[in-house]
PASEBA-1860 file (N, C-alpha, C; in nm, 3 decimals):
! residues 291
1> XXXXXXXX> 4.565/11.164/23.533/4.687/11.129/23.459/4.715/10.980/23.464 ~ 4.707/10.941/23.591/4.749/10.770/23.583/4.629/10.650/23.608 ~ 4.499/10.720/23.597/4.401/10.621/23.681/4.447/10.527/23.769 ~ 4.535/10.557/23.851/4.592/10.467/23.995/4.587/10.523/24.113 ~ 4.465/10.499/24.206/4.498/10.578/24.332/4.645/10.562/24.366 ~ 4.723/10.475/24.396/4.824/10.417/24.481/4.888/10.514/24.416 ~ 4.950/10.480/24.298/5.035/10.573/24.248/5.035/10.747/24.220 ~ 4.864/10.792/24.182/4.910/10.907/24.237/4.909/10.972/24.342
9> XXXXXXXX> 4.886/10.878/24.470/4.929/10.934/24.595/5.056/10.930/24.575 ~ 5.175/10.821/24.512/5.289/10.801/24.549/5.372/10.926/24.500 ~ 5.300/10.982/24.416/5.373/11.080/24.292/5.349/11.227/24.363 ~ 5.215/11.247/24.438/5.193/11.359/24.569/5.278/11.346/24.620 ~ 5.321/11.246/24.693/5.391/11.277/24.831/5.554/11.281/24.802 ~ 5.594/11.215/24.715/5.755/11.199/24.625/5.766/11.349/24.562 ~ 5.652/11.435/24.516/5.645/11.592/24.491/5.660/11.668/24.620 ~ 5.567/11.634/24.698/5.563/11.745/24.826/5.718/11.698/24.871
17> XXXXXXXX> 5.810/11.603/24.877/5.940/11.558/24.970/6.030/11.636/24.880 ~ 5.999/11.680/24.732/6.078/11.712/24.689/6.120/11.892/24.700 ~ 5.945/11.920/24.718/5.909/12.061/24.704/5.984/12.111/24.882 ~ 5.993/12.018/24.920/6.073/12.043/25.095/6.195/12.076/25.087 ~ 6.284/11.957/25.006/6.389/11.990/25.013/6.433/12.056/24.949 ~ 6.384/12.137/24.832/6.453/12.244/24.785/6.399/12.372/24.875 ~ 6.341/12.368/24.965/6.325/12.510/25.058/6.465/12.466/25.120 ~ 6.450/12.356/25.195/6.567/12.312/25.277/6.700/12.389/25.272
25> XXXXXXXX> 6.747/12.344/25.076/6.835/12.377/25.023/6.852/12.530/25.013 ~ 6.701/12.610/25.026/6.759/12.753/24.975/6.676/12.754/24.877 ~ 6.637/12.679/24.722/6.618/12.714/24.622/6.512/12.816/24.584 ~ 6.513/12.944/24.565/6.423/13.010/24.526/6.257/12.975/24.445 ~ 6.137/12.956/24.540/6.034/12.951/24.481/5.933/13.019/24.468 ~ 5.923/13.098/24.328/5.808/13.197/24.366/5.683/13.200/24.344 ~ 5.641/13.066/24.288/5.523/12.980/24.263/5.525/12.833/24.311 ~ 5.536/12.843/24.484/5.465/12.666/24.493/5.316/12.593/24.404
33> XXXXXXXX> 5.283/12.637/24.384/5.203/12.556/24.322/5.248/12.576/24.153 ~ 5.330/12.617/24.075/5.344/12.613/23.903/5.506/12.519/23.990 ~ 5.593/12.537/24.055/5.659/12.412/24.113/5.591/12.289/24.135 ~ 5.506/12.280/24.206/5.438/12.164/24.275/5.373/12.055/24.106 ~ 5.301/12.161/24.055/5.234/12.125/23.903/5.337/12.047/23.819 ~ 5.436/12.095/23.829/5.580/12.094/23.720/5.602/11.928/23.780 ~ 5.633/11.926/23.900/5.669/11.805/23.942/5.640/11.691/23.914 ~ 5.498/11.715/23.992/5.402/11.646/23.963/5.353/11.569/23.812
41> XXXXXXXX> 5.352/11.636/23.743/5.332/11.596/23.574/5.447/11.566/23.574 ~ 5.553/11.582/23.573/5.669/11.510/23.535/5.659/11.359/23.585 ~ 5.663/11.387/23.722/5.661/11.226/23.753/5.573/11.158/23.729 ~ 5.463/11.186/23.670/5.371/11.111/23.647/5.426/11.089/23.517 ~ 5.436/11.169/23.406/5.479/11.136/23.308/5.558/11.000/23.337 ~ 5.688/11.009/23.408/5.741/10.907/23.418/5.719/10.766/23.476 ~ 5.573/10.751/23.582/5.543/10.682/23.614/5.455/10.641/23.505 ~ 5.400/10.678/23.397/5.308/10.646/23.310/5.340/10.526/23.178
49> XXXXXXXX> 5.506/10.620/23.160/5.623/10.542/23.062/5.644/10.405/23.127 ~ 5.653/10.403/23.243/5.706/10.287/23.293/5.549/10.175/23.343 ~ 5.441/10.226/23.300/5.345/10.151/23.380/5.286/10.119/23.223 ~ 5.355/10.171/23.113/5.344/10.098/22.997/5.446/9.992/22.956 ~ 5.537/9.977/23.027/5.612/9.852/23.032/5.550/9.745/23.072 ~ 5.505/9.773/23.207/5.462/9.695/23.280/5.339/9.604/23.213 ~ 5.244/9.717/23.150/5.133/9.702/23.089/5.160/9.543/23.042 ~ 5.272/9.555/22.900/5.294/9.447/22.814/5.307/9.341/22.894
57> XXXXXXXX> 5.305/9.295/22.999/5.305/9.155/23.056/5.166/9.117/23.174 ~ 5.056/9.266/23.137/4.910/9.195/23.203/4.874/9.146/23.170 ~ 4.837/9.058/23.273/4.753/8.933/23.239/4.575/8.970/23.224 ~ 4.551/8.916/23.085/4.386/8.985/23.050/4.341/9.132/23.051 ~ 4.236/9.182/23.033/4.213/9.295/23.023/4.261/9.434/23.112 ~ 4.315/9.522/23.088/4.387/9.602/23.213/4.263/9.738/23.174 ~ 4.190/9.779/23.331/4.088/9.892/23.327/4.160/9.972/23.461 ~ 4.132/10.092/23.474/4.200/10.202/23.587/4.149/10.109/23.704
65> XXXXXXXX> 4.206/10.200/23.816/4.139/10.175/23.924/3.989/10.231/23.978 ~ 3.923/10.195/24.016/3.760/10.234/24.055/3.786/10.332/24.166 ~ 3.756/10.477/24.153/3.763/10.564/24.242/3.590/10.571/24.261 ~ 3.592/10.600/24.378/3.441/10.617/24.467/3.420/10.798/24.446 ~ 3.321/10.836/24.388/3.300/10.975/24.384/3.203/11.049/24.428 ~ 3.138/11.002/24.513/2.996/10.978/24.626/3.008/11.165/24.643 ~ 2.939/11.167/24.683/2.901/11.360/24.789/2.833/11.428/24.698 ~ 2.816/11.538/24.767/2.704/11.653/24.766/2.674/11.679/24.600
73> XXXXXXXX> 2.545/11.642/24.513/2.544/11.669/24.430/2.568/11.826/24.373 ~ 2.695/11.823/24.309/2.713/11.997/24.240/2.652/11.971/24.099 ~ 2.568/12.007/24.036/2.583/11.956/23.850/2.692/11.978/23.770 ~ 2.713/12.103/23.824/2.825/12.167/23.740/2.942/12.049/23.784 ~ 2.996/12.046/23.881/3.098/11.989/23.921/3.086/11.833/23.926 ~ 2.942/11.812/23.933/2.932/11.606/23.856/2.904/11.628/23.684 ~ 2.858/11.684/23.648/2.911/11.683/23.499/3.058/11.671/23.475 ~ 3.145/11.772/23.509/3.286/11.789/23.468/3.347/11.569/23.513
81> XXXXXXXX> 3.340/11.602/23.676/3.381/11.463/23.705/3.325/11.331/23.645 ~ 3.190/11.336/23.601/3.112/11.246/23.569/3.222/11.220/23.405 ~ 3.294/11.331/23.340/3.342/11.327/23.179/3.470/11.299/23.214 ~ 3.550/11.324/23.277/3.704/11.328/23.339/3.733/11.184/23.391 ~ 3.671/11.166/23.484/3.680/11.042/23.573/3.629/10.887/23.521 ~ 3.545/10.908/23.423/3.481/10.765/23.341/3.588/10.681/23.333 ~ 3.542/10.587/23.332/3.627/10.428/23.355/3.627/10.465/23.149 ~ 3.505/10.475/23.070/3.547/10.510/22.930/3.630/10.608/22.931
89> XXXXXXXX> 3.684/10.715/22.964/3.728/10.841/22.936/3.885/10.802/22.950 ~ 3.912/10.721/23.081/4.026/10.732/23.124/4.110/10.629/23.052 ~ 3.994/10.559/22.973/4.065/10.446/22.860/4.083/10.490/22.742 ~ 4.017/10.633/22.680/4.057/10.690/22.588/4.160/10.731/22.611 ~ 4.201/10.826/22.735/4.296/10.909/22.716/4.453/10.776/22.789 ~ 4.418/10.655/22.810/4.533/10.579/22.797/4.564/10.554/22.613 ~ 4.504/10.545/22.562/4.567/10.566/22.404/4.637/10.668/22.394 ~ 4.673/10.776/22.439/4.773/10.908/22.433/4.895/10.824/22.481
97> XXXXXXXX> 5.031/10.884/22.421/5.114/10.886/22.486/5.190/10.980/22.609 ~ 5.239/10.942/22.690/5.234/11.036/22.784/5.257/11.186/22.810 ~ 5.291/11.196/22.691/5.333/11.397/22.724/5.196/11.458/22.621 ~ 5.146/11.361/22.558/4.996/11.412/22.519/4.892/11.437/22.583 ~ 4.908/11.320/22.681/4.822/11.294/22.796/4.798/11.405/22.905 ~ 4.976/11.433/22.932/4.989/11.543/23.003/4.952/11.688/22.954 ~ 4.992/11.685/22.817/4.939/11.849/22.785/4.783/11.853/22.778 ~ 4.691/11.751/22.699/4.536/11.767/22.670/4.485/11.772/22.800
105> XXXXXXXX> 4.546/11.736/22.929/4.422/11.742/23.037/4.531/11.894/23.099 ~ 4.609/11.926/23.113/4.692/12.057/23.152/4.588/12.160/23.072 ~ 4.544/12.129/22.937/4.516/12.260/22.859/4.389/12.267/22.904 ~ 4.294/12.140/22.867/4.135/12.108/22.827/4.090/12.080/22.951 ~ 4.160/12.068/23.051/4.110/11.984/23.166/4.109/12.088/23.277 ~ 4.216/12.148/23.295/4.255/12.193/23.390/4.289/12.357/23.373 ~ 4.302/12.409/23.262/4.304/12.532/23.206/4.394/12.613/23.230 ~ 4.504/12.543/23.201/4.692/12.609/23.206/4.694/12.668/23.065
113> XXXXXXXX> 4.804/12.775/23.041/4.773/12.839/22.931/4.957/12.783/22.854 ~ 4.959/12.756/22.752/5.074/12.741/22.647/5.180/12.745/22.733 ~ 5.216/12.858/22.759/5.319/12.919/22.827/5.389/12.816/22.968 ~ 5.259/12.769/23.058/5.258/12.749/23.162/5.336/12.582/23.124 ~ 5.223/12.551/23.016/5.245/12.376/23.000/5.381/12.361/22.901 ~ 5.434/12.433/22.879/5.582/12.408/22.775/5.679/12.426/22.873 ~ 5.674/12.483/23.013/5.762/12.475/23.092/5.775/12.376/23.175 ~ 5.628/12.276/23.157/5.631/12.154/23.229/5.666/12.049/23.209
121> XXXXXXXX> 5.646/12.039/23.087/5.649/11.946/22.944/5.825/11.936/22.907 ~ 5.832/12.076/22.881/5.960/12.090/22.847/5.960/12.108/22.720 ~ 5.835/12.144/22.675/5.901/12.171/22.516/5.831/12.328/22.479 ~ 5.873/12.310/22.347/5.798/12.468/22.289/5.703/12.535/22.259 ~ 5.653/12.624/22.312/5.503/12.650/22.308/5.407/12.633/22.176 ~ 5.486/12.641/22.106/5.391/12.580/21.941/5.454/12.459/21.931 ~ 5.496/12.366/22.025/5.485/12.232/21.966/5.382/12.218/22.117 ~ 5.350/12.236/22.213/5.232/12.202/22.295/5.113/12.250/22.235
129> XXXXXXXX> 5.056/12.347/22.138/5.023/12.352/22.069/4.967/12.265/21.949 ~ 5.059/12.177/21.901/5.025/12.116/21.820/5.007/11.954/21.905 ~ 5.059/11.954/21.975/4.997/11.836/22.072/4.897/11.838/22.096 ~ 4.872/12.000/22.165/4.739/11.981/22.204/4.611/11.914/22.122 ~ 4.640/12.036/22.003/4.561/11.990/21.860/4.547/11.840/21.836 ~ 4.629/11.775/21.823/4.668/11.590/21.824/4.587/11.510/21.932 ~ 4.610/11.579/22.046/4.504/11.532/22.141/4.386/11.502/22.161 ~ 4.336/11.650/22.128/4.197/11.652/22.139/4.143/11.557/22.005
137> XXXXXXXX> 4.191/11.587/21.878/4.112/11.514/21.781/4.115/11.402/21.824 ~ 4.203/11.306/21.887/4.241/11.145/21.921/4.132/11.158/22.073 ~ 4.107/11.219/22.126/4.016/11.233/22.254/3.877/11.272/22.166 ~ 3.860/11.320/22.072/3.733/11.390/22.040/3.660/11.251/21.916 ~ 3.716/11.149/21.916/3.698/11.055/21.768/3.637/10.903/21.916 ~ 3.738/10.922/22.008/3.692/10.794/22.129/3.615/10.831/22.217 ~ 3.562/10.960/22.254/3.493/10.946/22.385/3.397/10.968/22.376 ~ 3.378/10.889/22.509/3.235/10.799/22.522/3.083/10.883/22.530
145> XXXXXXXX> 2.983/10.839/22.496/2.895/10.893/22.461/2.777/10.826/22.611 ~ 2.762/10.922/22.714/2.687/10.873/22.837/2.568/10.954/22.872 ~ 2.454/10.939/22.935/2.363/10.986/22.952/2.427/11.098/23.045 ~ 2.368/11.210/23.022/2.401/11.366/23.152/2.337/11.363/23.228 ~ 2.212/11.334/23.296/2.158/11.308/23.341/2.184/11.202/23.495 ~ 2.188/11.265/23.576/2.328/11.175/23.714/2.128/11.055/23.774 ~ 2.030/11.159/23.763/1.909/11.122/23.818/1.860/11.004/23.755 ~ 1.899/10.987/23.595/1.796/10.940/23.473/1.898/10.827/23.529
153> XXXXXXXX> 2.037/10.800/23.542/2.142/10.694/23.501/2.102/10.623/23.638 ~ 2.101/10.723/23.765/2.109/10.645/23.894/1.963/10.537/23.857 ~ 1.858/10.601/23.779/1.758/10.539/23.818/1.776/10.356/23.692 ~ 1.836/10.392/23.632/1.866/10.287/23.546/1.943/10.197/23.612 ~ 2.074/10.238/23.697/2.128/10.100/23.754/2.075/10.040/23.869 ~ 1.964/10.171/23.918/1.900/10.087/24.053/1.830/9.951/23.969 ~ 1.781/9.988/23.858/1.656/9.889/23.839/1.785/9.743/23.786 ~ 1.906/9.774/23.728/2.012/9.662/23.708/2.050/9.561/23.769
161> XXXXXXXX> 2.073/9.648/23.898/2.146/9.580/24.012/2.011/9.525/24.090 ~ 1.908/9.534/24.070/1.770/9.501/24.193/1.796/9.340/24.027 ~ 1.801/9.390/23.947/1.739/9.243/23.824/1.874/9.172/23.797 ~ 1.997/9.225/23.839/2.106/9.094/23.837/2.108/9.074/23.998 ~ 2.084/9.110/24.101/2.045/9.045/24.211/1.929/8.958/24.257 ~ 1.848/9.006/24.160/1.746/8.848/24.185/1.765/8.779/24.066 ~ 1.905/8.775/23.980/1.848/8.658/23.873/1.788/8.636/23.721 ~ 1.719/8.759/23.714/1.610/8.800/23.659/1.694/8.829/23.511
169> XXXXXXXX> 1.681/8.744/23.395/1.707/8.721/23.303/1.694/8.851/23.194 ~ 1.523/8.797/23.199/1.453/8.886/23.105/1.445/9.016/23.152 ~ 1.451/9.066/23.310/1.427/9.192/23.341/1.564/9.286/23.294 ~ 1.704/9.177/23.315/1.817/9.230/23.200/1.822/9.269/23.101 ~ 1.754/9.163/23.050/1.770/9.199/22.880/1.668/9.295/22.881 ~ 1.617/9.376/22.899/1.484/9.482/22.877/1.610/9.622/22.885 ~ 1.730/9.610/22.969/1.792/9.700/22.997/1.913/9.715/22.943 ~ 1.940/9.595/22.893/2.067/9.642/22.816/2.099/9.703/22.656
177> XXXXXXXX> 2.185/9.719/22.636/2.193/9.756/22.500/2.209/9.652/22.407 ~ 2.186/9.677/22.259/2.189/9.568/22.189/2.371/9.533/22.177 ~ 2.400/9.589/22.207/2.610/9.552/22.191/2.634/9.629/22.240 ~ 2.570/9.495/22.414/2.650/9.559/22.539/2.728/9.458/22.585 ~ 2.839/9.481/22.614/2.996/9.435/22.662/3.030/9.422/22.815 ~ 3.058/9.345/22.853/3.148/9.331/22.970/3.285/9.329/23.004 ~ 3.361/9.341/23.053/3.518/9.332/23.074/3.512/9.343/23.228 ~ 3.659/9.283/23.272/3.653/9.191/23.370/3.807/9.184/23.391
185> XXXXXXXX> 3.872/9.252/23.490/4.013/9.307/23.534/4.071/9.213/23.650 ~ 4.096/9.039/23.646/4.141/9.036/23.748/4.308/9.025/23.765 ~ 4.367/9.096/23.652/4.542/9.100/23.631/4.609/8.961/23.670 ~ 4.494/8.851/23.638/4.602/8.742/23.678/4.592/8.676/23.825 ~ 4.530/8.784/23.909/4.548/8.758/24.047/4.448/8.693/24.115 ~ 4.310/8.683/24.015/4.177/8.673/24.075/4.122/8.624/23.962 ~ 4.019/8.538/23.995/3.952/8.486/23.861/3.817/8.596/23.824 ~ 3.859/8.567/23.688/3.804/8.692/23.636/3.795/8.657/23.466
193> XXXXXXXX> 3.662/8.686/23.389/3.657/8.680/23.249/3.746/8.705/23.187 ~ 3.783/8.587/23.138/3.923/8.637/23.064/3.941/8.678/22.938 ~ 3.823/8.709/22.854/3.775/8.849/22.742/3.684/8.900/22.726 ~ 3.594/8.979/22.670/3.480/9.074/22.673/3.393/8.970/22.650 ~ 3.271/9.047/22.705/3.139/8.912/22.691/3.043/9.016/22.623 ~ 3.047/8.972/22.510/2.923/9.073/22.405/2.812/9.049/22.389 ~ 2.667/9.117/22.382/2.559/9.071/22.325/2.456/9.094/22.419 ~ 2.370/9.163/22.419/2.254/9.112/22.508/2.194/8.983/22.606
201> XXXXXXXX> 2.149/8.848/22.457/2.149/8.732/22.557/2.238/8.706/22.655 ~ 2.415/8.691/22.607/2.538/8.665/22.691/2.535/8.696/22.822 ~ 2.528/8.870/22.805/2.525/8.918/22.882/2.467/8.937/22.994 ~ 2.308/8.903/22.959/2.226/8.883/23.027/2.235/8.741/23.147 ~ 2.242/8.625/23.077/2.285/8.524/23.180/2.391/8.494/23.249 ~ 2.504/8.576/23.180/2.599/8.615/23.261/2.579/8.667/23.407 ~ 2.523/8.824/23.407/2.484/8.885/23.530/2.435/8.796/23.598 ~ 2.313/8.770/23.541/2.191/8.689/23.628/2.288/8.586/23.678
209> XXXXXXXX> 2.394/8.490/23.638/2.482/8.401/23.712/2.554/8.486/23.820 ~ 2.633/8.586/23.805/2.646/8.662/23.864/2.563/8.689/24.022 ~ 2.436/8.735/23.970/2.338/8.779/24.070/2.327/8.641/24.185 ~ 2.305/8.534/24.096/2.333/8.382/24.178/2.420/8.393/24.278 ~ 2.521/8.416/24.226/2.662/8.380/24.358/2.690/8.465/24.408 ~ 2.620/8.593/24.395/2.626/8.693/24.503/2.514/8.652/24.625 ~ 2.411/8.575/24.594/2.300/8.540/24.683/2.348/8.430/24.772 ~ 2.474/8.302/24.705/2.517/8.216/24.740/2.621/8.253/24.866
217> XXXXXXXX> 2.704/8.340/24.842/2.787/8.424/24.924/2.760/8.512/25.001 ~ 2.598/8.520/24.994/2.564/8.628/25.079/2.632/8.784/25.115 ~ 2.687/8.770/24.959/2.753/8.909/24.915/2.673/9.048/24.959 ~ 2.700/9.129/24.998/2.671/9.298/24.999/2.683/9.362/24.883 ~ 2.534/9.390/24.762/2.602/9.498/24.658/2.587/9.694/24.707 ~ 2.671/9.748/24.751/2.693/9.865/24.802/2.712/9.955/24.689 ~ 2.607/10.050/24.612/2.569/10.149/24.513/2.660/10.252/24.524 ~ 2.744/10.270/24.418/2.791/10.400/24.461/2.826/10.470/24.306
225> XXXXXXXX> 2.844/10.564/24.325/2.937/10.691/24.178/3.051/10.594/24.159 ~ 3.117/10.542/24.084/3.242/10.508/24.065/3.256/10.567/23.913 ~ 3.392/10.629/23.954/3.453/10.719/23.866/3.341/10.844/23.768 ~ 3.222/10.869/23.917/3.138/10.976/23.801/3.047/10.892/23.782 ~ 2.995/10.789/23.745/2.929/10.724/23.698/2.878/10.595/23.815 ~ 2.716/10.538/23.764/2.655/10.428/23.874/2.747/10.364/23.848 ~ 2.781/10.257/23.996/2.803/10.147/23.982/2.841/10.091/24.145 ~ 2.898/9.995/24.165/2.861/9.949/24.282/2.967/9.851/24.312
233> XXXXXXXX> 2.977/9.852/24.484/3.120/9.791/24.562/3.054/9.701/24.605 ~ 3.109/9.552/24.626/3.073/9.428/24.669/3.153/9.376/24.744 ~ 3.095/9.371/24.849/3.126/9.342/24.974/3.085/9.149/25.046 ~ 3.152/9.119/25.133/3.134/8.994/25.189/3.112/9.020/25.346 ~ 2.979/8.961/25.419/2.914/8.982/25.496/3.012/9.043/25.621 ~ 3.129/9.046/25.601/3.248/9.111/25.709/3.319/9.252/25.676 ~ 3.234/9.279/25.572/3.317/9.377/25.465/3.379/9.410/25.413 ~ 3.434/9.284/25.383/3.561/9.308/25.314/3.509/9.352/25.147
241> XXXXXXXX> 3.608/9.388/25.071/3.541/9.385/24.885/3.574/9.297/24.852 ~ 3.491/9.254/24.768/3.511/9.138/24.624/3.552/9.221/24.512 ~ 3.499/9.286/24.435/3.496/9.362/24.340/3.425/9.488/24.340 ~ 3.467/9.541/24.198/3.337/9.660/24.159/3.283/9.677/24.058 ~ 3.207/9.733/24.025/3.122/9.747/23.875/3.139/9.879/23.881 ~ 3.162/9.911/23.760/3.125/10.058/23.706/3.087/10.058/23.567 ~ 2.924/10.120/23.544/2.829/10.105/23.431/2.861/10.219/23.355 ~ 2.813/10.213/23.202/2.832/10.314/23.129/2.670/10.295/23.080
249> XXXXXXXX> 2.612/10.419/23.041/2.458/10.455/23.054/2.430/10.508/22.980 ~ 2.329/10.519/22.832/2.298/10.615/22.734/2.174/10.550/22.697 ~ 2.099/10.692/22.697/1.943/10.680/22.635/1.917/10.542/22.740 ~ 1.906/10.501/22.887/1.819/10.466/22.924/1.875/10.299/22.953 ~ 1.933/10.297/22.891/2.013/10.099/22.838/2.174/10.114/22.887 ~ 2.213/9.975/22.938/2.342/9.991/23.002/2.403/9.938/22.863 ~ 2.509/10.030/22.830/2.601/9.994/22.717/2.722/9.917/22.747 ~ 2.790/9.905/22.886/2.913/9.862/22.959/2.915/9.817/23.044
257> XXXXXXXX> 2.979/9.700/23.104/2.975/9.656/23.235/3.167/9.642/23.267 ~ 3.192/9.741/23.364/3.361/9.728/23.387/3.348/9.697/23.525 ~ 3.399/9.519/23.545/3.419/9.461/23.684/3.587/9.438/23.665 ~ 3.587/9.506/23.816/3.746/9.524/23.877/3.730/9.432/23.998 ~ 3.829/9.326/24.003/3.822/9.242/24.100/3.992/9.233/24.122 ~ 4.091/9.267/24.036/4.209/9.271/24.108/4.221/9.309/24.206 ~ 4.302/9.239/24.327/4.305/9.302/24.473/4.405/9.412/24.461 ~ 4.466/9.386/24.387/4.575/9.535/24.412/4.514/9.690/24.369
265> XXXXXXXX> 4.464/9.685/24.310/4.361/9.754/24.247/4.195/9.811/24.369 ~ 4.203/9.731/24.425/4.094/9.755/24.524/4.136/9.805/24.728 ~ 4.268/9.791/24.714/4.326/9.831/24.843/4.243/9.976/24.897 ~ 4.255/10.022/24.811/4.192/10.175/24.878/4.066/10.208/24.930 ~ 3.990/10.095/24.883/3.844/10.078/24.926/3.808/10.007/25.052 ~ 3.897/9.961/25.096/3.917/9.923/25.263/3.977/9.755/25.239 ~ 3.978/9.649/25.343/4.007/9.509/25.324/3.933/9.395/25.199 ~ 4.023/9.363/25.164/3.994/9.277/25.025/4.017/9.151/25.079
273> XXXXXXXX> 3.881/9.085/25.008/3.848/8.933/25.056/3.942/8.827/24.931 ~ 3.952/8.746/24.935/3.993/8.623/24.892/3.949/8.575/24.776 ~ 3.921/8.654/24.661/3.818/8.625/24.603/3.891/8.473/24.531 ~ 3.944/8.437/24.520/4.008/8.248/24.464/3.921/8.169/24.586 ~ 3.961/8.225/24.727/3.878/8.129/24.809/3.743/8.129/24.777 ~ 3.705/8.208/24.784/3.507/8.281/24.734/3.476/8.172/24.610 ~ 3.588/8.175/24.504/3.496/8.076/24.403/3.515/7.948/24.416 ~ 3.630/7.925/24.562/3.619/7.732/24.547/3.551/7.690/24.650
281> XXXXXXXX> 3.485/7.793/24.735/3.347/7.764/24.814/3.282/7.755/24.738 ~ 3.235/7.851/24.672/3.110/7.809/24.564/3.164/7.674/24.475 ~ 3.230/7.634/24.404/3.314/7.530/24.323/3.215/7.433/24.433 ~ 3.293/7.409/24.609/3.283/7.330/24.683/3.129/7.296/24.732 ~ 3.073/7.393/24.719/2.871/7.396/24.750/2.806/7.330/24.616 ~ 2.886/7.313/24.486/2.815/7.277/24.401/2.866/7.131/24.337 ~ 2.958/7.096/24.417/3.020/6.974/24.388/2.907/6.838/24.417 ~ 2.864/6.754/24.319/2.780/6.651/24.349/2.850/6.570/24.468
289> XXX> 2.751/6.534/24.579/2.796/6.463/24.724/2.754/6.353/24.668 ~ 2.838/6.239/24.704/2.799/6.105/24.727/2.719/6.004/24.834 ~ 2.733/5.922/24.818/2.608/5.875/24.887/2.485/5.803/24.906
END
């Protein structure tokens, strides 16, 4: 619902305080969990309205937060997450407005029936209905088109991340797509591309610069699922994070590159480094000495 760890922990635990005090009170519940559900989507709803306020005054590109989705390969259950969880998916379904948002993943997602989601929603079962309908076509026209294959994709960003870690120009461009894109989330707080970087060549010496000042910094790139999909946590030799990547993958060629380097955005992944200091060391290593 909100691609924000922070917040939907905040919206769990503001549900469970609430789901307390009405035992507290007495209030009759004969479904904690169609209570707990009810809540829950509500406040998110409302945290969603208000994190579109907020929206209008980010600074540069705004992408979810990078959830880590690492463990026991299920197919069944990394397919579903691998389609749900996409850094693309979760940017389609931010084009919904929020009680769309809430009914298409209640119906399609999660498999509540009419009945269940008009009592959550608050509206009438043939107008969730026709939301729903609204939904899906506006979800079924944007989303993203990724390799199924968890084996075919892992083996594509190993060979990415081994050729923007050494540099390797041309071994990029062999892998990317012909209009493949970058975006680059640092909300203002962190330096960070401040619009999409299109094109193969671009792109290509981009990374490979990239791959540079990760060698310069003696950065850690740490491989992981983010959001369902390859991509990888970067770390500074103390462990703290710099950023993350999360790739989008079809037929073999990386079509997307989504780097999250806002620190607020990266709290959940353990201590966040400095990344302003990080680039005026490097700034400071490349400054001509006199003499």
């Amino acid at each position: 619902m909100l691609g924000s760890v922070a917040a939907s922990e905040d919206v769990v635990q503001d549900a469970f305080l609430r789901f307390d005090r009405a035992i507290d009170e007495g209030t009759p519940i004969e479904s904690p969990k169609a209570y707990l559900s009810a809540v829950v989507t509500r406040l998110a709803i409302d945290e969603l309205r208000s994190a579109r306020v907020r929206r209008e005054t980010y600074v540069g590109t705004w992408l979810p937060e990078p959830l880590v989705t690492d463990g026991p390969v299920d197919p069944a259950a990394h397919a579903e997450a691998a389609e749900t969880l996409s850094m693309a998916f979760l940017l389609v379904l931010d084009r919904l407005n929020p009680i769309e948002r809430a009914v298409f993943l209640l119906y399609d997602v999660f498999g509540y029936g009419f009945a269940e989601i008009a009592s959550i929603v608050d509206r009438s079962e043939a107008n969730c209905r026709q939301i729903a309908v609204r939904a899906r076509r506006r979800v079924r026209a944007g989303k993203p088109r990724l390799d199924a294959s968890r084996r075919a994709r892992d083996e594509t960003a190993r060979r990415f991340f081994e050729a923007m870690t050494a540099g390797d120009v041309d071994g990029l461009r062999e892998m990317l797509a012909a209009d493949v894109v970058v975006y680059g989330d640092g909300g203002g707080k962190a330096p960070q591309w401040t619009r999409a970087i299109v094109g193969t060549d671009r792109v290509a010496a981009l990374l490979a610069g990239v791959g540079r000042q990760i060698a310069e910094l003696g950065l850690v790139v740490e491989r992981h699922q983010v959001n369902g999909q390859p991509g990888a946590i970067f770390r500074t030799p103390d462990g703290a994070v710099t950023n993350v990547f999360a790739l989008d993958i079809l037929g073999g060629r990386v079509q997307a590159v989504r780097s999250v380097i806002n620190p607020d955005k990266l709290h959940h992944l353990g201590p966040v480094a400095d990344a302003r200091a990080l680039a005026e060391r490097l700034g400071h290593r490349r400054a001509p000495r006199s003499g």
